[in-house]
Biopython code that builds the backbone (N, CA, C, O; Angstrom):
import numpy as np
from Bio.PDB.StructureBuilder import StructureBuilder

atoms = [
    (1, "UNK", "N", (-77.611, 48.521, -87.273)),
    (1, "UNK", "CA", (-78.345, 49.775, -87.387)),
    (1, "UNK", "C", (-79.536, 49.720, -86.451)),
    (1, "UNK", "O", (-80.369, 48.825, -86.311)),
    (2, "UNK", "N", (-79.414, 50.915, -85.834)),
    (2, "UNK", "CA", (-80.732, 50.767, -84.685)),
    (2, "UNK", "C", (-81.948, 51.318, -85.133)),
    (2, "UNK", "O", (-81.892, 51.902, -86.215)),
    (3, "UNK", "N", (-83.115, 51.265, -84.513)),
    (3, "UNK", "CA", (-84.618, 51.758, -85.263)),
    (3, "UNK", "C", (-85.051, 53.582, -85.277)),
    (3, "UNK", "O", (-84.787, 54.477, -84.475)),
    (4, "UNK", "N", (-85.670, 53.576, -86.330)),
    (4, "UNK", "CA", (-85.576, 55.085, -86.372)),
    (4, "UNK", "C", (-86.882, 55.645, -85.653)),
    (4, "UNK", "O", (-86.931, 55.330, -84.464)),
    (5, "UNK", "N", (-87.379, 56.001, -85.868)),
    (5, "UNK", "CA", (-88.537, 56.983, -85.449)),
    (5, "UNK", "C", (-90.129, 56.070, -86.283)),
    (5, "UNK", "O", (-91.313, 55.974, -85.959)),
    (6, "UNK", "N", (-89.586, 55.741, -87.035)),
    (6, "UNK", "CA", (-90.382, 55.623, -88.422)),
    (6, "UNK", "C", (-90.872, 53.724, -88.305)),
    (6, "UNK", "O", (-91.896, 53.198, -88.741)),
    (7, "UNK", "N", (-89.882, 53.171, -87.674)),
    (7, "UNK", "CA", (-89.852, 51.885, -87.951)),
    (7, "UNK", "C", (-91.079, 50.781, -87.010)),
    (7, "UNK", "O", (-91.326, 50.826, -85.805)),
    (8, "UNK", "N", (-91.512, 50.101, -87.782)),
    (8, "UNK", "CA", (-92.881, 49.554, -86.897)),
    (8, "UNK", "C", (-91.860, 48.156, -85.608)),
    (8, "UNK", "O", (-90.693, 47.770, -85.557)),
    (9, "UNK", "N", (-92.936, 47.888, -84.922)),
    (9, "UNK", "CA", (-92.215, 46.970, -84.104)),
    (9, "UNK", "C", (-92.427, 45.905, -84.442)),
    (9, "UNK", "O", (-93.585, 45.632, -84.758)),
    (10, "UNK", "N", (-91.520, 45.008, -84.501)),
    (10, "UNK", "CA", (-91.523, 43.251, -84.986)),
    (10, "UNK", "C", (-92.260, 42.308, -84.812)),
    (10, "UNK", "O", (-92.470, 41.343, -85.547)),
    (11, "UNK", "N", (-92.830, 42.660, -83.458)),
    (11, "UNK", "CA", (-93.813, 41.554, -83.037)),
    (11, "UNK", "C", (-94.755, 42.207, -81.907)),
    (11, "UNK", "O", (-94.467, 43.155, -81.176)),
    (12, "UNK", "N", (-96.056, 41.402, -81.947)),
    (12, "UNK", "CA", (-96.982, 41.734, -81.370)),
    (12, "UNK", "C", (-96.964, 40.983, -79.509)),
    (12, "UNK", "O", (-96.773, 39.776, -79.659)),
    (13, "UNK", "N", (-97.055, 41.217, -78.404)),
    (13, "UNK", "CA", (-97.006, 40.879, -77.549)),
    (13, "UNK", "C", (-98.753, 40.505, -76.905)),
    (13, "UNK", "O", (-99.526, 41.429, -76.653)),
    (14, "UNK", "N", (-99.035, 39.439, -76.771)),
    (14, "UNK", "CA", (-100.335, 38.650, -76.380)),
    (14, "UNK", "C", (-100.429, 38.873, -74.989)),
    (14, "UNK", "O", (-99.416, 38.651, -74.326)),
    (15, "UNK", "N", (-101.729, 39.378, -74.260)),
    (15, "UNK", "CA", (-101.801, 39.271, -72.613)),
    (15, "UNK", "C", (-100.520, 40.064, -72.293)),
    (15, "UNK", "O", (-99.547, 39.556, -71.735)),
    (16, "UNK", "N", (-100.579, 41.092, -72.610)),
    (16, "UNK", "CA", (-99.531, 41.997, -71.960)),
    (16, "UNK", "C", (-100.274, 42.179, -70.548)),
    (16, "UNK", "O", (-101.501, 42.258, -70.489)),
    (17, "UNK", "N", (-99.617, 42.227, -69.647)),
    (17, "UNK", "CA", (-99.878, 42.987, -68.228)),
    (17, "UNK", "C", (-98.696, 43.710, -67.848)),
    (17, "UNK", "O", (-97.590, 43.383, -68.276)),
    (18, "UNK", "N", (-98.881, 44.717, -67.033)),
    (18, "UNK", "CA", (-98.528, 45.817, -66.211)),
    (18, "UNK", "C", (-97.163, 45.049, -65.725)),
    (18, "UNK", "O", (-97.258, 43.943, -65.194)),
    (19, "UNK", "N", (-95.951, 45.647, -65.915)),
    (19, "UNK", "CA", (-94.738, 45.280, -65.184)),
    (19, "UNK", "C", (-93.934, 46.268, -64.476)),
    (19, "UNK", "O", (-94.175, 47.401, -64.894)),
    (20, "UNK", "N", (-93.178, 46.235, -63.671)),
    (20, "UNK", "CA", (-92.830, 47.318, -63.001)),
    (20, "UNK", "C", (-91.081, 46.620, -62.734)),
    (20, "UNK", "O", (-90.950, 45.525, -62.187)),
    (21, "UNK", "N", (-89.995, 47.349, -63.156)),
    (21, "UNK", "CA", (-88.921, 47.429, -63.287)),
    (21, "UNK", "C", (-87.934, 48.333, -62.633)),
    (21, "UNK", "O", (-88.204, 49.442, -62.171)),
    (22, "UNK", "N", (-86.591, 47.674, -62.635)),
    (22, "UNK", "CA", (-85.597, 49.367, -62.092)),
    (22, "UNK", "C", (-84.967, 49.060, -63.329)),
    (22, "UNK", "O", (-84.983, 47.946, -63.853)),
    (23, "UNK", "N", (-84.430, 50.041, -63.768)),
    (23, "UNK", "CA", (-83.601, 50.840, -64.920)),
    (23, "UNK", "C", (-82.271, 50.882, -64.580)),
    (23, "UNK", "O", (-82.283, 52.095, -64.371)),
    (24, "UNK", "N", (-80.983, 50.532, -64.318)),
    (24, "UNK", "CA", (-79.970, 51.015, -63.669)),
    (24, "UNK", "C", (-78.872, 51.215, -65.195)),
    (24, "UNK", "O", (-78.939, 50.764, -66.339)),
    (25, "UNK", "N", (-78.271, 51.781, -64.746)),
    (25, "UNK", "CA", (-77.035, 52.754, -66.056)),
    (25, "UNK", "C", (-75.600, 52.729, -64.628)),
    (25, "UNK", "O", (-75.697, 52.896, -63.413)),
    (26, "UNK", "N", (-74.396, 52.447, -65.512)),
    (26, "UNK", "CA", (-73.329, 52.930, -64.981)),
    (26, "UNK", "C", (-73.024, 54.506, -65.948)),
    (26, "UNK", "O", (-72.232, 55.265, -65.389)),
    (27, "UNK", "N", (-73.478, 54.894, -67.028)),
    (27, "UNK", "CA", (-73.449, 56.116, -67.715)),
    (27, "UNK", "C", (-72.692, 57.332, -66.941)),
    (27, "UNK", "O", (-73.129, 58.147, -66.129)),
    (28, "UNK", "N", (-71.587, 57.176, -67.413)),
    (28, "UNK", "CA", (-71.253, 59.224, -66.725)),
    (28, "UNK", "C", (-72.021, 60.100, -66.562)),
    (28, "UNK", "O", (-71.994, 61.023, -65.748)),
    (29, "UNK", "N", (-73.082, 59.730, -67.692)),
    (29, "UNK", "CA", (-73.896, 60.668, -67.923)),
    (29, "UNK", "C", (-75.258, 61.162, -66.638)),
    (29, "UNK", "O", (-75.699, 62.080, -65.947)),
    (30, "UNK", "N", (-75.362, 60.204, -66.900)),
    (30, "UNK", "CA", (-76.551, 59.944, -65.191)),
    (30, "UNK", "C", (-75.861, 60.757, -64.203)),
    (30, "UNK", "O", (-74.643, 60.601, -64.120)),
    (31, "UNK", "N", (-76.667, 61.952, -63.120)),
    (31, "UNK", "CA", (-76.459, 62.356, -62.348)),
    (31, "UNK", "C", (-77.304, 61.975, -61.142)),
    (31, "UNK", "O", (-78.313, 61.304, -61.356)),
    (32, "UNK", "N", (-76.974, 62.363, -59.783)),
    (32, "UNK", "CA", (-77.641, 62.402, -58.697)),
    (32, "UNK", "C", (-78.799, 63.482, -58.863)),
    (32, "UNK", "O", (-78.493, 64.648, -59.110)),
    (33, "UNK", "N", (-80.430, 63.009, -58.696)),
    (33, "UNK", "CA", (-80.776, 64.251, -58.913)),
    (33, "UNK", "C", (-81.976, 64.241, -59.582)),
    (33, "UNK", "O", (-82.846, 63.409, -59.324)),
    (34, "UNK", "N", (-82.144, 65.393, -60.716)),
    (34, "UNK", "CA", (-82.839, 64.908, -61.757)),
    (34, "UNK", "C", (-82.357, 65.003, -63.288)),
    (34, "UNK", "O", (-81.765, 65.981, -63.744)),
    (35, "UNK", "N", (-82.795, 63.509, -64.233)),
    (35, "UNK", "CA", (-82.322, 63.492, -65.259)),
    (35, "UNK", "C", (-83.038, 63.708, -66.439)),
    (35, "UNK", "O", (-84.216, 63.735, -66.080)),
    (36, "UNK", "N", (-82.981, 63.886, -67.712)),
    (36, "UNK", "CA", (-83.967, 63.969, -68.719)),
    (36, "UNK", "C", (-83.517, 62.634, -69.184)),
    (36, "UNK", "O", (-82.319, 62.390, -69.042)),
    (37, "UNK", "N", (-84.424, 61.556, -69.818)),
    (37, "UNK", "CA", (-84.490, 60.667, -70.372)),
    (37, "UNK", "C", (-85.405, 60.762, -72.008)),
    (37, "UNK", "O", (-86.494, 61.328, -72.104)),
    (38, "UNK", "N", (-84.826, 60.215, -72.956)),
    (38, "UNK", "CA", (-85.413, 60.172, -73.989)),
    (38, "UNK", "C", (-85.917, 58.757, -74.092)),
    (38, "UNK", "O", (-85.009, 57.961, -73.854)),
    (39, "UNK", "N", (-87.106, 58.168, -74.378)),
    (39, "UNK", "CA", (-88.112, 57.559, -74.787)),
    (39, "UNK", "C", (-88.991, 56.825, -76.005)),
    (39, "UNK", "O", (-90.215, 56.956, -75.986)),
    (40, "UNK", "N", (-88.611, 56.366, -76.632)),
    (40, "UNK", "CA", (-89.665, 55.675, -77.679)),
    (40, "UNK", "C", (-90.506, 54.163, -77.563)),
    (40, "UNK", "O", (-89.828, 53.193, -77.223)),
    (41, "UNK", "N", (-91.532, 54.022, -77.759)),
    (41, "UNK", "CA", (-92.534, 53.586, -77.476)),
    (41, "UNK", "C", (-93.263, 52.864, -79.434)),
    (41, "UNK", "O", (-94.100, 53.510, -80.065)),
    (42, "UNK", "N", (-92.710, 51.620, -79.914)),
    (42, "UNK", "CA", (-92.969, 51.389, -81.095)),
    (42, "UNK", "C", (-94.246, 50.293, -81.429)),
    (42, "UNK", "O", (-94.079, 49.121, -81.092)),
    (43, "UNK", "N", (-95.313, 50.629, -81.987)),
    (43, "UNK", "CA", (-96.603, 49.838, -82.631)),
    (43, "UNK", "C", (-96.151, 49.353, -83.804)),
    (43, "UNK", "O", (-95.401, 49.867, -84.633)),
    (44, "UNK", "N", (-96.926, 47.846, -83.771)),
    (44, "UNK", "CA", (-96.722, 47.023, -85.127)),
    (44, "UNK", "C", (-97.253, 47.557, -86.479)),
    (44, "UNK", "O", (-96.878, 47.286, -87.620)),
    (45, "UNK", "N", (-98.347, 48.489, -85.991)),
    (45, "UNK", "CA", (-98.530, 49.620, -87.219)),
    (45, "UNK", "C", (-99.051, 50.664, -87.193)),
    (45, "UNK", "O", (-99.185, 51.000, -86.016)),
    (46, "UNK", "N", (-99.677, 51.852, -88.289)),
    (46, "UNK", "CA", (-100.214, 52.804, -87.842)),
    (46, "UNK", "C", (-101.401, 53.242, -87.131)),
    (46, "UNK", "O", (-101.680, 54.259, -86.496)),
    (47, "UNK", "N", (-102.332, 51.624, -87.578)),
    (47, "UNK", "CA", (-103.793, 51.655, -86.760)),
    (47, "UNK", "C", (-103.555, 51.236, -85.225)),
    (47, "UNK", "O", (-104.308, 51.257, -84.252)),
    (48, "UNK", "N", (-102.546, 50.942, -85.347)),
    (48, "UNK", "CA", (-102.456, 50.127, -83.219)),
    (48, "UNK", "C", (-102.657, 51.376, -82.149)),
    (48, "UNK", "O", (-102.149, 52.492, -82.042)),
    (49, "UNK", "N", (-103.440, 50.790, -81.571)),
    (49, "UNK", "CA", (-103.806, 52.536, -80.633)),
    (49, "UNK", "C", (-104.029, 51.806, -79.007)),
    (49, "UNK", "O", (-104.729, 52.293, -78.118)),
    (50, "UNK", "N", (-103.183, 50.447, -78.912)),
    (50, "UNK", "CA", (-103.449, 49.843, -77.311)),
    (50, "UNK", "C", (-102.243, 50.354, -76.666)),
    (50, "UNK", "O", (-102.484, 50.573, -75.479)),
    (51, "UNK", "N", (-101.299, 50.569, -76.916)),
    (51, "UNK", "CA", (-99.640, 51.322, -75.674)),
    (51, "UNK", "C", (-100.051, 51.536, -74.563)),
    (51, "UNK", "O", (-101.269, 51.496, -74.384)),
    (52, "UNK", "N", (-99.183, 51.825, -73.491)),
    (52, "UNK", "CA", (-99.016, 52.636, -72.694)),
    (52, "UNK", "C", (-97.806, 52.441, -72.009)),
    (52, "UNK", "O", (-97.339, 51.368, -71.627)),
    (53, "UNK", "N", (-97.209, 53.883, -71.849)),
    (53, "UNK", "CA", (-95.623, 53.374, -71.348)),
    (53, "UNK", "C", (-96.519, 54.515, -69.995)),
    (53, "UNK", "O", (-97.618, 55.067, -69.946)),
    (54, "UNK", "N", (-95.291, 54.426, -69.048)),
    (54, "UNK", "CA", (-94.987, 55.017, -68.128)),
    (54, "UNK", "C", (-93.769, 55.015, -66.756)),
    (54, "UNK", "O", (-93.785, 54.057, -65.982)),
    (55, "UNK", "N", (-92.999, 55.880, -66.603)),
    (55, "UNK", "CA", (-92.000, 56.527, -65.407)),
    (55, "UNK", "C", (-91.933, 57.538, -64.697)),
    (55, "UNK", "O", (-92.388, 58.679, -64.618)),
    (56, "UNK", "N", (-91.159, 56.751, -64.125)),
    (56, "UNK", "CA", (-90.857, 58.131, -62.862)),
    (56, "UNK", "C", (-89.453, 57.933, -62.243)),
    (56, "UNK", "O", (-89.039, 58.718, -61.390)),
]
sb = StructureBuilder()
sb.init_structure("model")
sb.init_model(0)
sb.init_chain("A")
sb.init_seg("    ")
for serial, (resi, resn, name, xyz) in enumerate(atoms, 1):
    if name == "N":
        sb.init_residue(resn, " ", resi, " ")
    sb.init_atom(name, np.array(xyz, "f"), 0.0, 1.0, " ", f" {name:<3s}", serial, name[0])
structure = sb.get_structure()
């Protein structure tokens, strides 16, 4: 069962720094172009207010 909306994240990550990645999908779904991507972004609880995601 995968995580819902609701569910806190497992573990806390120490000295996070900035990483920069490629994403690749064989997905049918993926077009040439532009795509909509859905996103979630999970804190170990409700007071955690350090995140930051970001793409392009």
């Amino acid at each position: 069962q995968g995580a819902s909306y609701t569910t806190n994240a497992s573990r806390t990550v120490g000295d996070a720094r900035e990483e920069e990645g490629i994403v690749t999908s064989s997905s049918p779904n993926l077009v040439n172009g532009t795509n909509v991507l859905a996103v979630e972004v999970h804190q170990t609880g409700a007071n955690s207010s350090d995140t930051v995601f970001g793409a392009r």
